[in-house]
C-alpha positions in Angstrom: 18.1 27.2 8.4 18.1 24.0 10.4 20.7 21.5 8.3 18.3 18.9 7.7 16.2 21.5 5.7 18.5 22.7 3.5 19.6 19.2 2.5 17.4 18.1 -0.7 14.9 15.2 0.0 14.9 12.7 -2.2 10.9 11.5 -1.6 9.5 8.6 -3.7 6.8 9.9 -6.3 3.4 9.1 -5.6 3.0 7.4 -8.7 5.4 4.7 -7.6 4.0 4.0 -5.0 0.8 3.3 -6.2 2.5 0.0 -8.4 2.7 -1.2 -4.8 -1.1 -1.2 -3.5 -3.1 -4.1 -3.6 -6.6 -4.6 -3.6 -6.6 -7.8 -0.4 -10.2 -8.7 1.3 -11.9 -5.7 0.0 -9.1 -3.4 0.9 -6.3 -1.4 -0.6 -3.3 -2.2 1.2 0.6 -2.0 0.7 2.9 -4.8 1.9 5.2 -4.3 5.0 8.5 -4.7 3.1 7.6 -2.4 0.1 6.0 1.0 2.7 9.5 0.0 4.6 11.7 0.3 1.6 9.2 3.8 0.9 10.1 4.5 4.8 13.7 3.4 4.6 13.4 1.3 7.5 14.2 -2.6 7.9 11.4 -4.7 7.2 12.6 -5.9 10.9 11.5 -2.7 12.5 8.1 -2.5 10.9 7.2 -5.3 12.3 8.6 -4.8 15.4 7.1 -1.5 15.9 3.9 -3.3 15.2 4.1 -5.6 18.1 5.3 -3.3 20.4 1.8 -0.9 19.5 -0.6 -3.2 19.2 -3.1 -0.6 20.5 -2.4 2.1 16.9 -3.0 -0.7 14.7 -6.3 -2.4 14.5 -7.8 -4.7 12.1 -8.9 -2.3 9.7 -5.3 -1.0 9.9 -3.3 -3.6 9.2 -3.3 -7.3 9.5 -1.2 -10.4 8.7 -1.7 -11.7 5.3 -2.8 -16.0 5.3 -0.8 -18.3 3.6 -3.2 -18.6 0.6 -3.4 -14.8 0.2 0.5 -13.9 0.1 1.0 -17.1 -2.2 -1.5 -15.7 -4.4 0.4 -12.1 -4.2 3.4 -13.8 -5.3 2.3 -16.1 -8.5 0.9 -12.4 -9.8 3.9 -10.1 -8.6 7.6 -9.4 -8.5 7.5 -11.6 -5.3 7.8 -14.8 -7.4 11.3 -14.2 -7.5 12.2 -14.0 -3.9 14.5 -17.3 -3.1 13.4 -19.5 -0.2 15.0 -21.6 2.1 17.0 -21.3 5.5 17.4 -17.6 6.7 16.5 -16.6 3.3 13.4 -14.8 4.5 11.2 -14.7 6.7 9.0 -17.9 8.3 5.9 -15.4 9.1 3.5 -13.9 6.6 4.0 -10.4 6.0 2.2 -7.7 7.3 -0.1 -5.3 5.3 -1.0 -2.0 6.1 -4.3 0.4 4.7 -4.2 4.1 3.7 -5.0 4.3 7.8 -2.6 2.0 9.0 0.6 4.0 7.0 0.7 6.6 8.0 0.3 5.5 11.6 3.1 3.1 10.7 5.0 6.2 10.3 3.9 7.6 13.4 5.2 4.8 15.4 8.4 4.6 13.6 9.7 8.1 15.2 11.5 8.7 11.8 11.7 12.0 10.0 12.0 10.2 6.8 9.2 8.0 6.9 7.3 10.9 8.2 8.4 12.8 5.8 7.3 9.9 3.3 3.9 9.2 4.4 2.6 11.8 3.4 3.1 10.5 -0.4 1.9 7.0 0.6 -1.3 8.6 2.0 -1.4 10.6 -1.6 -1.0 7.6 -3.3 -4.0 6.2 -1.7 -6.2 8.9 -2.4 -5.0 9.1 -6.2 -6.1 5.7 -6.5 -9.6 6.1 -4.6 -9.8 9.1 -7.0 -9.3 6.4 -10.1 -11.7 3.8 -9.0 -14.5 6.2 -8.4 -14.1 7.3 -11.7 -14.1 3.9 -13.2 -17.3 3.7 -11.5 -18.7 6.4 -12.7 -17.7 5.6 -15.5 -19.6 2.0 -15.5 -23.1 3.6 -14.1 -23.1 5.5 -17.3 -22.2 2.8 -19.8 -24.2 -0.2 -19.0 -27.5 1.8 -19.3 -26.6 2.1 -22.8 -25.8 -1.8 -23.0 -29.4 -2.5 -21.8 -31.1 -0.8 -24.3 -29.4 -2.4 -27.1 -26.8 0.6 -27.8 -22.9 -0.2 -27.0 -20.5 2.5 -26.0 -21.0 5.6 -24.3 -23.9 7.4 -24.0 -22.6 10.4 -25.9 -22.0 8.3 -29.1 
């Protein structure tokens, strides 16, 4: 058995991951710095790999956040935290990446690791697809009942 089989893989749960999509112009998307810390890759190279394959990752795969929408991400997150100033971090908005763009991040990374990874950030996604359809489902059956005077579900 090869040696990099036989050593355990400590792979970030799904459910984890999901604390880190955001909803962002109508789609759910995770941040460049939180799918590399999944990927455990710089921030640096993310980005970088980006550039360098502009080609793999069009709009509806990724696309830099505007000043309004990562300052918005920030008052409502963990993100408030993060110190500014010189060399601190950096001057350009960060990237975001959809359930598309991930796992083509991972692709372009030519890292077993984040391979290996991106295949729970591409469950993550599809748990939480799975949750808002259900929420919707969910609504189409209540608010008959709210029009016709009755509150609750329709069961009740």
């Amino acid at each position: 058995m090869p040696k990099a089989l036989s050593q355990p893989i400590n792979i970030v749960p799904a459910e984890s991951i999901e604390g880190c999509i955001l909803s962002i112009r109508g789609q759910k998307v995770m941040l460049d710095r939180d799918l590399a810390e999944v990927y455990r890759v710089p921030t640096k190279r993310v980005n970088e790999q980006v550039r360098r394959n502009p080609g793999r990752f069009p709009s509806d795969f990724g696309f830099r956040l505007t000043k309004d929408e990562w300052e918005e991400i920030r008052l409502r997150s963990h993100y408030a935290t993060l110190k500014t100033g010189r060399g601190e971090y950096s001057k350009y908005m960060p990237m975001v990446f959809t359930e598309h763009g991930a796992p083509m991040l991972a692709s372009v990374l030519d890292s077993k690791k984040a391979i290996e990874f991106s295949v729970q950030v591409v469950r993550a996604f599809m748990r939480m697809r799975a949750v808002l359809a259900e929420h919707q489902e969910l609504a189409r059956r209540v608010v008959p009942e709210k029009k016709k005077g009755k509150i609750g579900f329709p069961c009740q």
